[in-house]
mmCIF file of the N, C-alpha and C atoms, coordinates in Angstrom:
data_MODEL
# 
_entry.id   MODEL 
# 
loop_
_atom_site.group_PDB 
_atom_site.id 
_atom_site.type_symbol 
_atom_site.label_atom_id 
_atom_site.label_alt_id 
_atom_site.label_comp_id 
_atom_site.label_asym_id 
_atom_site.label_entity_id 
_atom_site.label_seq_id 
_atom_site.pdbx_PDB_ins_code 
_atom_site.Cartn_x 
_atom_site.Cartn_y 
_atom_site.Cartn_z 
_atom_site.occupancy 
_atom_site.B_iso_or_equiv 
_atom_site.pdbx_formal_charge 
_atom_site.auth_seq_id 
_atom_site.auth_comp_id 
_atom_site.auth_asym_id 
_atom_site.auth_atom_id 
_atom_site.pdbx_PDB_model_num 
ATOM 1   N N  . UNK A 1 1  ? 59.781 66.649 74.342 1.00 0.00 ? 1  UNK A N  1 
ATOM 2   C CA . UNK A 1 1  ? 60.098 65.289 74.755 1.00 0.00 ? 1  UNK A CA 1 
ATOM 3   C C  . UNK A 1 1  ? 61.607 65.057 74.636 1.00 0.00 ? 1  UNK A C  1 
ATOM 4   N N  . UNK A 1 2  ? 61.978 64.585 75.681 1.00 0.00 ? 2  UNK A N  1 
ATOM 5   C CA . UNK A 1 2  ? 63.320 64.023 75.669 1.00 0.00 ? 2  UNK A CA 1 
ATOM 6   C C  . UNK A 1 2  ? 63.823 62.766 74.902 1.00 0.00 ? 2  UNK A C  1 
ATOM 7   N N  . UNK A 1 3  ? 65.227 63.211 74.395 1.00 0.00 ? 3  UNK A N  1 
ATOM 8   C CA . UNK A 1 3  ? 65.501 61.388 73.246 1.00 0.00 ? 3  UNK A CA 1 
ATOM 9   C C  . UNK A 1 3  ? 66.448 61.391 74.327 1.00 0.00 ? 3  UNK A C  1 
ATOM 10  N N  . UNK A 1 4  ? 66.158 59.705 74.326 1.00 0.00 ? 4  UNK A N  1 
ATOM 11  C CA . UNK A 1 4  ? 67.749 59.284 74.847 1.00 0.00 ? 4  UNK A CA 1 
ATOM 12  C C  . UNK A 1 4  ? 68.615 58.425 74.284 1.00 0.00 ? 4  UNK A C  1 
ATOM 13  N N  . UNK A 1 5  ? 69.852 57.832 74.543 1.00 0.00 ? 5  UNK A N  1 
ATOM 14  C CA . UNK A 1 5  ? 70.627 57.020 73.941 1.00 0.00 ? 5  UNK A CA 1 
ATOM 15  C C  . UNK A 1 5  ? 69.584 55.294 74.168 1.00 0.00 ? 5  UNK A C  1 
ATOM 16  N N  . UNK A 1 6  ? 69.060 55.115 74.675 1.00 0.00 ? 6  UNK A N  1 
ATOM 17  C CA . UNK A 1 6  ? 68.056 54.150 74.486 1.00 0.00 ? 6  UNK A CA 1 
ATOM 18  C C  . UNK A 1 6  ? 67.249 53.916 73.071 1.00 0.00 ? 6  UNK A C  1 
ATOM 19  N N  . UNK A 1 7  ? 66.579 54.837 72.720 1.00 0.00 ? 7  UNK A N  1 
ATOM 20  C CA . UNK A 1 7  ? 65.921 55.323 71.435 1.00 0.00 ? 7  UNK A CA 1 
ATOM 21  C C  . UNK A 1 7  ? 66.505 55.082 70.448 1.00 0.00 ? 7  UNK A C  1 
ATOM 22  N N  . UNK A 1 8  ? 67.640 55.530 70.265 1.00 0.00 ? 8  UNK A N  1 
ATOM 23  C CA . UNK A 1 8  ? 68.711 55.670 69.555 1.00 0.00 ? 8  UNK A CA 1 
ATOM 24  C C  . UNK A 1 8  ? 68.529 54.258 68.008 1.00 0.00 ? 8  UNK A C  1 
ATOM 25  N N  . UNK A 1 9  ? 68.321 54.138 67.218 1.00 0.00 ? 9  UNK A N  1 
ATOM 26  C CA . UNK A 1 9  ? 68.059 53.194 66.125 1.00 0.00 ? 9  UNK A CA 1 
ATOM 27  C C  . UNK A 1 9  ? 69.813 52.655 65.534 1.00 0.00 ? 9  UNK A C  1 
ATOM 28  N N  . UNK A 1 10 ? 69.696 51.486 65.385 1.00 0.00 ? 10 UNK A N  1 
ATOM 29  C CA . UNK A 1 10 ? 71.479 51.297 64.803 1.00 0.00 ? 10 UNK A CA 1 
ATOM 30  C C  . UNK A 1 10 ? 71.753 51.942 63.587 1.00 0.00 ? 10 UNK A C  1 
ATOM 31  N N  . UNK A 1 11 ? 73.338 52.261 63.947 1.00 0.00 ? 11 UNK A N  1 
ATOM 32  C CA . UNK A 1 11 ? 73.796 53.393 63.477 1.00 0.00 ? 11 UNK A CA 1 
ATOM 33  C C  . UNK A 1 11 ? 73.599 54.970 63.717 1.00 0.00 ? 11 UNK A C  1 
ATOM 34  N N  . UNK A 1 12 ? 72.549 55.268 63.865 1.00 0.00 ? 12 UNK A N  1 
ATOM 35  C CA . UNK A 1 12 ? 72.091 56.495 64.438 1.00 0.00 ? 12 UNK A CA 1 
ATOM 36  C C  . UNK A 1 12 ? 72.888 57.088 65.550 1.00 0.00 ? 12 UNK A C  1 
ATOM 37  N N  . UNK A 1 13 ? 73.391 58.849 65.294 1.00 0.00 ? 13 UNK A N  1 
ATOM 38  C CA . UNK A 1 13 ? 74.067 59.236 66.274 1.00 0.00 ? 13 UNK A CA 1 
ATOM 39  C C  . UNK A 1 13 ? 73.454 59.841 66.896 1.00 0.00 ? 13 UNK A C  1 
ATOM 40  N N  . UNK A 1 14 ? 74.282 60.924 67.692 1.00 0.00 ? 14 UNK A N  1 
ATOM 41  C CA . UNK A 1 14 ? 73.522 61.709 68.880 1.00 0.00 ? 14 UNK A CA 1 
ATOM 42  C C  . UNK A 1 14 ? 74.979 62.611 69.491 1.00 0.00 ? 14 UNK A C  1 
ATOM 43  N N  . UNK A 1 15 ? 74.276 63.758 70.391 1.00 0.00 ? 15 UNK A N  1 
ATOM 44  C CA . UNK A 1 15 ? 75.458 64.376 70.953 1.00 0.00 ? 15 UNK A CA 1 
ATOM 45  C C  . UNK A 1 15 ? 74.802 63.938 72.482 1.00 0.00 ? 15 UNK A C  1 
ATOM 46  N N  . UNK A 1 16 ? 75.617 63.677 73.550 1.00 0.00 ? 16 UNK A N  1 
ATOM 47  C CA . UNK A 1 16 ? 75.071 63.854 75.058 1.00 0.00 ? 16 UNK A CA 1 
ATOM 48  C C  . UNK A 1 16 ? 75.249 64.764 75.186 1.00 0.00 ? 16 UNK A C  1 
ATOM 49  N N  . UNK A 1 17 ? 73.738 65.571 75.822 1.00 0.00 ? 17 UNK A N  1 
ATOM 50  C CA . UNK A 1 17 ? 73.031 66.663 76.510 1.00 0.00 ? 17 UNK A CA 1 
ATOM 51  C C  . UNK A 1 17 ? 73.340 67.077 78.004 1.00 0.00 ? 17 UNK A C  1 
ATOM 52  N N  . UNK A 1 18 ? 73.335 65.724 78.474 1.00 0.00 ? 18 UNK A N  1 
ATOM 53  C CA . UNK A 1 18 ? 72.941 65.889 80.196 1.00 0.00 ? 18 UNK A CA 1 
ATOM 54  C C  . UNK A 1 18 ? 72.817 63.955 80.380 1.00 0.00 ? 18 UNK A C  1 
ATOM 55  N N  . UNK A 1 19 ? 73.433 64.205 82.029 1.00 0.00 ? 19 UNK A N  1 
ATOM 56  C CA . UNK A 1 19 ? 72.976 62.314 82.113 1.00 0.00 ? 19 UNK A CA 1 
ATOM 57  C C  . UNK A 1 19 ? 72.640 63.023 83.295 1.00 0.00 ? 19 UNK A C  1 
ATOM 58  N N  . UNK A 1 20 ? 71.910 61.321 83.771 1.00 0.00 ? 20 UNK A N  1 
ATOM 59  C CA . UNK A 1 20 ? 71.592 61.469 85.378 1.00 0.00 ? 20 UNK A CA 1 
ATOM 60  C C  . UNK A 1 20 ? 72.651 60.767 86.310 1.00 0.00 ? 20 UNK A C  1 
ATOM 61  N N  . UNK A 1 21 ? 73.324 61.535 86.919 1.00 0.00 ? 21 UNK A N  1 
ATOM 62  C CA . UNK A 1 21 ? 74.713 60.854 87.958 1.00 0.00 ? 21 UNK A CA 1 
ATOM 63  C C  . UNK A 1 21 ? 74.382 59.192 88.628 1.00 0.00 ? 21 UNK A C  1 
ATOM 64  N N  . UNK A 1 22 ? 73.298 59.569 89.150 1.00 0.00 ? 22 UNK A N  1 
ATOM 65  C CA . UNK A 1 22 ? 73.081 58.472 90.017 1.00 0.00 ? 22 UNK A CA 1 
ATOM 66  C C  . UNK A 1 22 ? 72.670 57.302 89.496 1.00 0.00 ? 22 UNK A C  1 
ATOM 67  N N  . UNK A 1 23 ? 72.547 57.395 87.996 1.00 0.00 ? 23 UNK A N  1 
ATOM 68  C CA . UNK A 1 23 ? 72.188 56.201 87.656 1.00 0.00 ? 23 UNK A CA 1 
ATOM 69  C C  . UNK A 1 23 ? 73.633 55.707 86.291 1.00 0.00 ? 23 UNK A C  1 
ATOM 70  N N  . UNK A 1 24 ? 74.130 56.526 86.038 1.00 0.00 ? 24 UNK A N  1 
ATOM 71  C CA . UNK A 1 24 ? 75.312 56.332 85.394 1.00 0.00 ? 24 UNK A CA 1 
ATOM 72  C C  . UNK A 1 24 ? 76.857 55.811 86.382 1.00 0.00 ? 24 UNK A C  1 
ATOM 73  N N  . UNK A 1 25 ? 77.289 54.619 85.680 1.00 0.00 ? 25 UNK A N  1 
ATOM 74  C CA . UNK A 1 25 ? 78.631 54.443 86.632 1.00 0.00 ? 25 UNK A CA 1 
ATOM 75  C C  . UNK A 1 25 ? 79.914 54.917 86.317 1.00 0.00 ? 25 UNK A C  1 
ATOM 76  N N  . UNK A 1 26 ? 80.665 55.441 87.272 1.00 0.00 ? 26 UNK A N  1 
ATOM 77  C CA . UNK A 1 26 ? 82.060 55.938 86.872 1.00 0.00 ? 26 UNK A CA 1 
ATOM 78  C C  . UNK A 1 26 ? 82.603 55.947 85.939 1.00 0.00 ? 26 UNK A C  1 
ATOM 79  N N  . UNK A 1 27 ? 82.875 54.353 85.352 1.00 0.00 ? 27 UNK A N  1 
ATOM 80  C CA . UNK A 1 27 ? 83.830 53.933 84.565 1.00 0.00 ? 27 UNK A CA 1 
ATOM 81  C C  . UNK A 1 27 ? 83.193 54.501 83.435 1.00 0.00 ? 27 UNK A C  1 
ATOM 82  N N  . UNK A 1 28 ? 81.817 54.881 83.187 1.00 0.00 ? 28 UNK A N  1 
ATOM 83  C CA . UNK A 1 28 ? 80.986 54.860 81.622 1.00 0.00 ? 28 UNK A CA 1 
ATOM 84  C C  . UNK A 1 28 ? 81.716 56.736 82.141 1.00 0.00 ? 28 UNK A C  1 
ATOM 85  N N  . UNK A 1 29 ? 81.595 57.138 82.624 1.00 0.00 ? 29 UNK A N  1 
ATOM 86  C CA . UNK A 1 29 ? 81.912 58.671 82.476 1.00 0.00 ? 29 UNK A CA 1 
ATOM 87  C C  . UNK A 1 29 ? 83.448 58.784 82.352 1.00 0.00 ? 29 UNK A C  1 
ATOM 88  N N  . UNK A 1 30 ? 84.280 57.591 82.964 1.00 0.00 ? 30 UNK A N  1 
ATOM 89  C CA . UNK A 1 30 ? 85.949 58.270 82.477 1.00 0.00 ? 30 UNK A CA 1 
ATOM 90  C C  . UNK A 1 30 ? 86.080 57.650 80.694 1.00 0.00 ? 30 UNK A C  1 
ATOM 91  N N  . UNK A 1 31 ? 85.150 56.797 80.725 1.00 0.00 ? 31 UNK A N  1 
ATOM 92  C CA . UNK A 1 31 ? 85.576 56.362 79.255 1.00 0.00 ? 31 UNK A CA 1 
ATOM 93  C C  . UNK A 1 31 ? 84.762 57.174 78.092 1.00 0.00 ? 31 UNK A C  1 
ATOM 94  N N  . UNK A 1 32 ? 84.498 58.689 78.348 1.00 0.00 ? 32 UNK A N  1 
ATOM 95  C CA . UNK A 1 32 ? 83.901 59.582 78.023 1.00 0.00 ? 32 UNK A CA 1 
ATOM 96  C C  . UNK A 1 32 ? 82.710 59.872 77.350 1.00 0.00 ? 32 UNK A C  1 
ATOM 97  N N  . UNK A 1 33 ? 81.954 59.642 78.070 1.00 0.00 ? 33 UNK A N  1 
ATOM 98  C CA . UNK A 1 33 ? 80.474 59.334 78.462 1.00 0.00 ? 33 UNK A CA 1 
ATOM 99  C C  . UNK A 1 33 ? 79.900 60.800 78.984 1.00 0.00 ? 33 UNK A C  1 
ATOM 100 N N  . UNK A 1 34 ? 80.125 61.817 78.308 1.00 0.00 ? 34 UNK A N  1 
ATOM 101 C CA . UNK A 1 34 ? 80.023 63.092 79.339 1.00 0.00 ? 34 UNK A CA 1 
ATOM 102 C C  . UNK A 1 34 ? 79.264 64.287 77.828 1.00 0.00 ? 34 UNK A C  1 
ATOM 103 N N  . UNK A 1 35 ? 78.161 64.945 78.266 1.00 0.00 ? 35 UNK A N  1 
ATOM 104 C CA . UNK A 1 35 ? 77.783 66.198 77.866 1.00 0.00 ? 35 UNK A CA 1 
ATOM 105 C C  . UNK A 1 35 ? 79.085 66.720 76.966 1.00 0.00 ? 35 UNK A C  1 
ATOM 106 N N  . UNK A 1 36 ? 78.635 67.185 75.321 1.00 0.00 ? 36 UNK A N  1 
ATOM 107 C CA . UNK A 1 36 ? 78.969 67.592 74.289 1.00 0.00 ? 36 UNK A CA 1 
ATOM 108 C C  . UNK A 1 36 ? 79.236 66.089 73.385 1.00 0.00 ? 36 UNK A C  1 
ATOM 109 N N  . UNK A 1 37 ? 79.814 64.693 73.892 1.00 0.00 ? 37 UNK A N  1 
ATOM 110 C CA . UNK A 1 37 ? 80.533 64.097 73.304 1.00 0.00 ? 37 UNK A CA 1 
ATOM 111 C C  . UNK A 1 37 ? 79.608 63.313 72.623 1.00 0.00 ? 37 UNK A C  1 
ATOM 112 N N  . UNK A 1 38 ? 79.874 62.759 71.155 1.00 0.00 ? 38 UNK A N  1 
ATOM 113 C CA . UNK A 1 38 ? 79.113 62.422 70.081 1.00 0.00 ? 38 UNK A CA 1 
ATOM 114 C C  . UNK A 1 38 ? 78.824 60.560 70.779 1.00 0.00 ? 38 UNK A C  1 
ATOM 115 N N  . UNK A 1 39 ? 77.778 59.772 70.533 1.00 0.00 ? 39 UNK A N  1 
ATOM 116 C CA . UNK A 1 39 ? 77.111 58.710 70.779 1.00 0.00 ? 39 UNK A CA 1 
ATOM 117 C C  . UNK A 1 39 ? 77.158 57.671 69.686 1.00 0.00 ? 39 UNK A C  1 
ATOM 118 N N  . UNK A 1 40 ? 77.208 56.768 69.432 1.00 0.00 ? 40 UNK A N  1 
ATOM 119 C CA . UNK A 1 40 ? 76.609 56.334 68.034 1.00 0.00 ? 40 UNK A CA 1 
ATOM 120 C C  . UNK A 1 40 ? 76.429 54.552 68.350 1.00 0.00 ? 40 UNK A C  1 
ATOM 121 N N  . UNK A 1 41 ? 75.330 54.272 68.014 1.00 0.00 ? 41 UNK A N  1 
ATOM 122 C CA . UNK A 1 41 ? 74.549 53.041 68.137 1.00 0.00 ? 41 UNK A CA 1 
ATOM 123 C C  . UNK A 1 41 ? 75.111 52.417 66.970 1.00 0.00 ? 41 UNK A C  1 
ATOM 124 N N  . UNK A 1 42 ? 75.816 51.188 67.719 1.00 0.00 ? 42 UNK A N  1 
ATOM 125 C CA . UNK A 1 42 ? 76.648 50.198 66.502 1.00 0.00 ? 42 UNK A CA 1 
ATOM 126 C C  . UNK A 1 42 ? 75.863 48.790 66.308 1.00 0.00 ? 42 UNK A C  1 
ATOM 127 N N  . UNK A 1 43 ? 75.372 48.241 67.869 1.00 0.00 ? 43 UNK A N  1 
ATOM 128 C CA . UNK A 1 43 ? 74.668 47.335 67.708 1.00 0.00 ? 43 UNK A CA 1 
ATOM 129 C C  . UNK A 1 43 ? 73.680 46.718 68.727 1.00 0.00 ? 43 UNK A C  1 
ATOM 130 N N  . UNK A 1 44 ? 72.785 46.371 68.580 1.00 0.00 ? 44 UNK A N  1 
ATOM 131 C CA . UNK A 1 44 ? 71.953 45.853 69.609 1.00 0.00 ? 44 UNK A CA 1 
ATOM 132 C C  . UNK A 1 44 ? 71.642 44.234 69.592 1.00 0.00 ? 44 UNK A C  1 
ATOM 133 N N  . UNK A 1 45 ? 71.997 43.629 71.334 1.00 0.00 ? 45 UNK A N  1 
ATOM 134 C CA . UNK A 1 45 ? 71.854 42.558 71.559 1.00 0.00 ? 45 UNK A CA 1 
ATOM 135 C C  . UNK A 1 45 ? 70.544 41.692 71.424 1.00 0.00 ? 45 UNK A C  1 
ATOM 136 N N  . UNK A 1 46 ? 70.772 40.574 70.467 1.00 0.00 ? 46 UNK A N  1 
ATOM 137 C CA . UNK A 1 46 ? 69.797 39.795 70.049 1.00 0.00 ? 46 UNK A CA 1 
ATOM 138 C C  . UNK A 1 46 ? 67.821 39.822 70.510 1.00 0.00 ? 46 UNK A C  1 
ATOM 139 N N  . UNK A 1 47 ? 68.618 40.187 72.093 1.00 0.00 ? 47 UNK A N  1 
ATOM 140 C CA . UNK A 1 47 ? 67.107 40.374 73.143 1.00 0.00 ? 47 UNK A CA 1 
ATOM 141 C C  . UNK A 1 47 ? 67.251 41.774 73.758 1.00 0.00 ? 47 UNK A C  1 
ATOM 142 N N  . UNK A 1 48 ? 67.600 42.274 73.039 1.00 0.00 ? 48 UNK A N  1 
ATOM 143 C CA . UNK A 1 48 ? 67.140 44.301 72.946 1.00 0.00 ? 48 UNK A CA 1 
ATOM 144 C C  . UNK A 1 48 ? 68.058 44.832 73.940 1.00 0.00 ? 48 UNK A C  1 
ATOM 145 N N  . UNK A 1 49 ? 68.472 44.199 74.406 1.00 0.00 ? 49 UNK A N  1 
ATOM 146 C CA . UNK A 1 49 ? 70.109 44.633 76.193 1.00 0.00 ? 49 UNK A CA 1 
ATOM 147 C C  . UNK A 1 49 ? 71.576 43.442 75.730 1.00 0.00 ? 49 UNK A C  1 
ATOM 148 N N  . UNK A 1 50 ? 72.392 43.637 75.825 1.00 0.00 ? 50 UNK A N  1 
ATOM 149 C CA . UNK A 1 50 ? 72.647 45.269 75.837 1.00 0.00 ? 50 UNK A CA 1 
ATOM 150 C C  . UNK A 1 50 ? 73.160 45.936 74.766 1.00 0.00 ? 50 UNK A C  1 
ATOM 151 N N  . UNK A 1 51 ? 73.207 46.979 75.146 1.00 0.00 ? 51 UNK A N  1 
ATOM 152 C CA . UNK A 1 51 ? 73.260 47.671 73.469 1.00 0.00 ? 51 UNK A CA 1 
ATOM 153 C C  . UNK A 1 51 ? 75.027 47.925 73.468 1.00 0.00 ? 51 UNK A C  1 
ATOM 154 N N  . UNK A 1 52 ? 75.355 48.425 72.266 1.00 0.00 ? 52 UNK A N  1 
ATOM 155 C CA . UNK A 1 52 ? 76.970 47.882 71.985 1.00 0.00 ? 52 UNK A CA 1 
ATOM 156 C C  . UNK A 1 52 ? 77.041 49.493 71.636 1.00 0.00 ? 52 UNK A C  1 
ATOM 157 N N  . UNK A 1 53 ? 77.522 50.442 71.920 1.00 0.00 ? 53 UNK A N  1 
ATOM 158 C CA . UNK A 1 53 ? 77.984 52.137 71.612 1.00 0.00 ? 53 UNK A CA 1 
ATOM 159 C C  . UNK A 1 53 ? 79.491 52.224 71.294 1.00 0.00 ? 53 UNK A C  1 
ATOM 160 N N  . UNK A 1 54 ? 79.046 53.030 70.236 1.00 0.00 ? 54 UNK A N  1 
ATOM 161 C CA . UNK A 1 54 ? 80.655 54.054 70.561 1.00 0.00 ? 54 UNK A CA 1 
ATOM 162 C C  . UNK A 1 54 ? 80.502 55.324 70.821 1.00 0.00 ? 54 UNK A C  1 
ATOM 163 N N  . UNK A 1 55 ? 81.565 55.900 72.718 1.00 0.00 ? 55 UNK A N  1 
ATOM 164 C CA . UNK A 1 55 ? 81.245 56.960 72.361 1.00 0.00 ? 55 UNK A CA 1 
ATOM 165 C C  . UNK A 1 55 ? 83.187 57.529 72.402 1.00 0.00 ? 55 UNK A C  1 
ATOM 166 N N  . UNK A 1 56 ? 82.959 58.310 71.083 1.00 0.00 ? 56 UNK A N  1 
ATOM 167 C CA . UNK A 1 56 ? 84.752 59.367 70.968 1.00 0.00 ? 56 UNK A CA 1 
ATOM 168 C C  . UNK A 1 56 ? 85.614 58.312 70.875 1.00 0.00 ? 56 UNK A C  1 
ATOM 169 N N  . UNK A 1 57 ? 85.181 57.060 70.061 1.00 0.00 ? 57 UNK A N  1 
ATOM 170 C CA . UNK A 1 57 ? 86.169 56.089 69.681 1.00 0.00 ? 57 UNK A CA 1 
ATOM 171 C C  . UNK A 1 57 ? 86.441 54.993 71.125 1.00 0.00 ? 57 UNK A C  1 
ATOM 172 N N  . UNK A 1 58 ? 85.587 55.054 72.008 1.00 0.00 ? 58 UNK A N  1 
ATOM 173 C CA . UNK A 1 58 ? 85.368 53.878 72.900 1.00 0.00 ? 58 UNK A CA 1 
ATOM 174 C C  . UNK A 1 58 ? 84.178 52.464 72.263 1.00 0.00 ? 58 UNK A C  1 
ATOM 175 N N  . UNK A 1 59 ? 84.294 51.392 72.704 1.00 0.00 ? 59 UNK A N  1 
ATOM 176 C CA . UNK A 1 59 ? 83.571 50.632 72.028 1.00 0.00 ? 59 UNK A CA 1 
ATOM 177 C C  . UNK A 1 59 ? 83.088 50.083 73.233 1.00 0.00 ? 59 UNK A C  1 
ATOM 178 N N  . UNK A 1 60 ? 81.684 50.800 73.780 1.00 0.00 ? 60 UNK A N  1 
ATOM 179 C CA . UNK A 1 60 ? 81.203 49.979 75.199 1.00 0.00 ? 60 UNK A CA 1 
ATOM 180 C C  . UNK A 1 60 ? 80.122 49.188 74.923 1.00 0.00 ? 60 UNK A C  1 
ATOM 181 N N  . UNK A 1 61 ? 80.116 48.513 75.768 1.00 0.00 ? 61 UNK A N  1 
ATOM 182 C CA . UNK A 1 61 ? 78.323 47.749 75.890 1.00 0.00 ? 61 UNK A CA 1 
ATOM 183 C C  . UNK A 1 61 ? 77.592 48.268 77.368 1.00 0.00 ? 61 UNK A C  1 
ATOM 184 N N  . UNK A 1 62 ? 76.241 48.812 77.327 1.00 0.00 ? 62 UNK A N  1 
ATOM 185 C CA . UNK A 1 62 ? 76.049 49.171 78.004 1.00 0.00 ? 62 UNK A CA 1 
ATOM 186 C C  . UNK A 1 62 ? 74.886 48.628 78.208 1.00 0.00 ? 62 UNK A C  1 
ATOM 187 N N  . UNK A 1 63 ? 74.132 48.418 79.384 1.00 0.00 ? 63 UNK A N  1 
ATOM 188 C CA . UNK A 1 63 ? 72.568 48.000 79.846 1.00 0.00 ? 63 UNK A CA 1 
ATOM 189 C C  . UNK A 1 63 ? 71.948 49.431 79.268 1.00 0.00 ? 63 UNK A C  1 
ATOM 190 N N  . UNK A 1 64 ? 70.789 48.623 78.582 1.00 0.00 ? 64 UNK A N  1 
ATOM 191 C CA . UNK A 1 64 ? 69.367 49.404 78.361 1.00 0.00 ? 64 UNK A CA 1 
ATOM 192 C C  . UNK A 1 64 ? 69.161 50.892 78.838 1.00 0.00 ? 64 UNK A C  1 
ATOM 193 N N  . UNK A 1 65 ? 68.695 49.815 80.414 1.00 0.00 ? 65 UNK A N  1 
ATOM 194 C CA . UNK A 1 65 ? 68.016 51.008 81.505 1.00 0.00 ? 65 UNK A CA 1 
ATOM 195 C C  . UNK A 1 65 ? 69.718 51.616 81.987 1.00 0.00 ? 65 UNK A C  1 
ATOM 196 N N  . UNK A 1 66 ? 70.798 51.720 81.658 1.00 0.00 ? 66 UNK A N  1 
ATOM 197 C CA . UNK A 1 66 ? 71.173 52.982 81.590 1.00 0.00 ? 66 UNK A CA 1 
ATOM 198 C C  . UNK A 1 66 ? 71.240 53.904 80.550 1.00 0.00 ? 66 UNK A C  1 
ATOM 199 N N  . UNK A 1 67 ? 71.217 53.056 79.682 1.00 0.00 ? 67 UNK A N  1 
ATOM 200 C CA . UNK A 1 67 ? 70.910 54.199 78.424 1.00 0.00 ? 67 UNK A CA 1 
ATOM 201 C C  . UNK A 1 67 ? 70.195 54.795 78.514 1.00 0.00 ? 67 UNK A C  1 
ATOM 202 N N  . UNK A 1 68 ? 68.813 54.730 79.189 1.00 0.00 ? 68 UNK A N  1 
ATOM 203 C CA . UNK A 1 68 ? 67.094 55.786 79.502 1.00 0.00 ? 68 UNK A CA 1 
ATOM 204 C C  . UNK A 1 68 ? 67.951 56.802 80.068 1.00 0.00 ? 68 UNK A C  1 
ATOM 205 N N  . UNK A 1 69 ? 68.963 56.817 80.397 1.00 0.00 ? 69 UNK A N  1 
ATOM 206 C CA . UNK A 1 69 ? 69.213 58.156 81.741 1.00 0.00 ? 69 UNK A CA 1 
ATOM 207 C C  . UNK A 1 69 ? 70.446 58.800 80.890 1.00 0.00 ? 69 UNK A C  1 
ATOM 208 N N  . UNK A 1 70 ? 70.453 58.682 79.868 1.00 0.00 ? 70 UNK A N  1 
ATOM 209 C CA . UNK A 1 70 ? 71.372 59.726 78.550 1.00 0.00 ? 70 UNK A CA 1 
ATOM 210 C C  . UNK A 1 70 ? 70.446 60.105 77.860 1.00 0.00 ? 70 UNK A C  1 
ATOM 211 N N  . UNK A 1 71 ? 70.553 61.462 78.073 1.00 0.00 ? 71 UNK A N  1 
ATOM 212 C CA . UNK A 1 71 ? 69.842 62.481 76.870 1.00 0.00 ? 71 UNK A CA 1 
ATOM 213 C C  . UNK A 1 71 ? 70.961 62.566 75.980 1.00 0.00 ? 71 UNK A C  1 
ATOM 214 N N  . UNK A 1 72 ? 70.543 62.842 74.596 1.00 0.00 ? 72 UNK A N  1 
ATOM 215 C CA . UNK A 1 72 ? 71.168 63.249 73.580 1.00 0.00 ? 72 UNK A CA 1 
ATOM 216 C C  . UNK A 1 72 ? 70.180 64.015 72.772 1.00 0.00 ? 72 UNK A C  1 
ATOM 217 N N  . UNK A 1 73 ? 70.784 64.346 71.481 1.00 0.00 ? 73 UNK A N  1 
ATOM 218 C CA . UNK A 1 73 ? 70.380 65.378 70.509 1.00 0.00 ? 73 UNK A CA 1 
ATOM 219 C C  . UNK A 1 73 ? 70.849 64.459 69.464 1.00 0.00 ? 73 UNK A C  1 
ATOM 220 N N  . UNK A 1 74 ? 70.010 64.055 69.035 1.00 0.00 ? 74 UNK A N  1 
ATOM 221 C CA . UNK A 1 74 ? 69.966 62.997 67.135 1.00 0.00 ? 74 UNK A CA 1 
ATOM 222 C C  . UNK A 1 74 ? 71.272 64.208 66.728 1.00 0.00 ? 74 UNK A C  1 
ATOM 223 N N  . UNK A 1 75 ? 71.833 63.650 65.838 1.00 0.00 ? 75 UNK A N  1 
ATOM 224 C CA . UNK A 1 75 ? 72.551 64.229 64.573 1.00 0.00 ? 75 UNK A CA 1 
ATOM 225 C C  . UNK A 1 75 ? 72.110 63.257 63.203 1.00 0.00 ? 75 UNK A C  1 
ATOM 226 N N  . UNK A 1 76 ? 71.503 64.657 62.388 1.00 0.00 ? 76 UNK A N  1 
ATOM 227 C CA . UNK A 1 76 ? 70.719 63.595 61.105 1.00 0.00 ? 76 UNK A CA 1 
ATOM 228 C C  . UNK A 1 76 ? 72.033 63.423 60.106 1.00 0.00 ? 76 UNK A C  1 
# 
């Protein structure tokens, strides 16, 4: 079974695996959003979207249902 950055519990990290292009937007991939780079769930919005990440010292907010389309790998 696949985890994704959706799953992801606050605080909990992750490495990205693989995304799906077509559902990820540009800007989330130049602000380095890309396979090897570490994930980490800082906070989630009151009504579960959107969720607040850092990834490699970026501080994004991102919708949910793009988070379903980031695989990662937990780091315990």
């Amino acid at each position: 079974m696949e985890t994704t950055a959706a799953q992801l519990k606050k605080g909990q990290k992750g490495i990205i695996k693989t995304y799906h292009a077509e559902h990820i937007p540009l800007k989330l991939l130049e602000m380095g959003c890309l396979p090897g780079n570490e994930i980490e769930l800082l906070h989630i919005a009151p009504l579960k979207d959107p969720l607040y990440i850092n990834i490699n010292g970026s501080h994004l907010a991102i919708r949910k249902e793009t988070a379903k389309h980031i695989e990662i790998e937990v780091v315990k």
